[in-house]
C-alpha positions in Angstrom: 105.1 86.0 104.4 102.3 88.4 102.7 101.9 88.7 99.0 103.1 92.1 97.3 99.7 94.3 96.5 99.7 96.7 94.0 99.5 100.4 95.2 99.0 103.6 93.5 99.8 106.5 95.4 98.6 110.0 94.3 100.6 113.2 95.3 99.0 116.7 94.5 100.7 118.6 91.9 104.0 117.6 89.9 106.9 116.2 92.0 110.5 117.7 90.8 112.8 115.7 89.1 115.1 115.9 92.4 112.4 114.3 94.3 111.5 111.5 91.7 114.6 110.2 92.4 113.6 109.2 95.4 110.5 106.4 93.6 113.3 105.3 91.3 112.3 101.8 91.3 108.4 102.3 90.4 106.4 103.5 87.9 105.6 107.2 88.4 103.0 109.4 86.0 100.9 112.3 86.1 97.2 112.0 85.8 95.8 115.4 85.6 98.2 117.6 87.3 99.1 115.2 90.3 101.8 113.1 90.4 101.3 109.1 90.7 103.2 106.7 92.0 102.7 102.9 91.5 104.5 100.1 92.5 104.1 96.4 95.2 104.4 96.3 98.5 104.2 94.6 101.2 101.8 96.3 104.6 105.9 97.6 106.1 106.9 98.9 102.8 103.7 100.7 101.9 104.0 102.3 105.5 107.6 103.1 104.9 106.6 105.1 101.6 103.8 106.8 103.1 106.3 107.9 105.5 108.6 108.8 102.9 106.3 110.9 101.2 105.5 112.6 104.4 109.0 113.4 105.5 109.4 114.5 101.5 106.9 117.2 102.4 104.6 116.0 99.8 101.1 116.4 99.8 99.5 112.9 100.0 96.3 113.0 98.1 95.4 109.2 98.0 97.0 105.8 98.6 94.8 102.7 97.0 95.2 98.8 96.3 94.8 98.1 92.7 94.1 95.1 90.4 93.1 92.5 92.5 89.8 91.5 94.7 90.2 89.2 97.8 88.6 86.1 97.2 85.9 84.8 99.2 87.5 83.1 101.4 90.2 85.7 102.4 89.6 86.5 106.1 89.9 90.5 105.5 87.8 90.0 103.1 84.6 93.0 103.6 81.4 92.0 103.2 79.0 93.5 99.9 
């Protein structure tokens, strides 16, 4: 099984209240004017929230891995 990553998902503008509910289990903030979403995931749930989002009608502005490198040795690793 993969390890959970940390995502951060920025959507443009502020998401409703209504909507929010559907993130109820992550962290959710606004960062000028845009709604962000962070939470862990696995490759399936990441794609299941992008899709989310999509079907949400919400305008997906970016969707980045935070707070850890791979190491070295990790195969999908890129190269510097």
């Amino acid at each position: 099984m993969k390890a959970l990553r940390s995502y951060e998902i920025r959507i443009a503008g502020r998401v409703d209240e209504t909507t929010l509910t559907s993130f109820a289990c992550l962290a959710v903030g606004l960062r000028d004017q845009d709604t962000v979403i962070a939470g862990q995931f696995d490759q399936a749930a990441l794609h299941g929230m992008l899709e989310m989002i999509r079907s949400l009608g919400l305008d997906l502005l970016e969707a980045r891995r935070i707070g850890d490198s791979p190491s070295a040795d990790d195969p999908g690793r890129r190269p510097r």
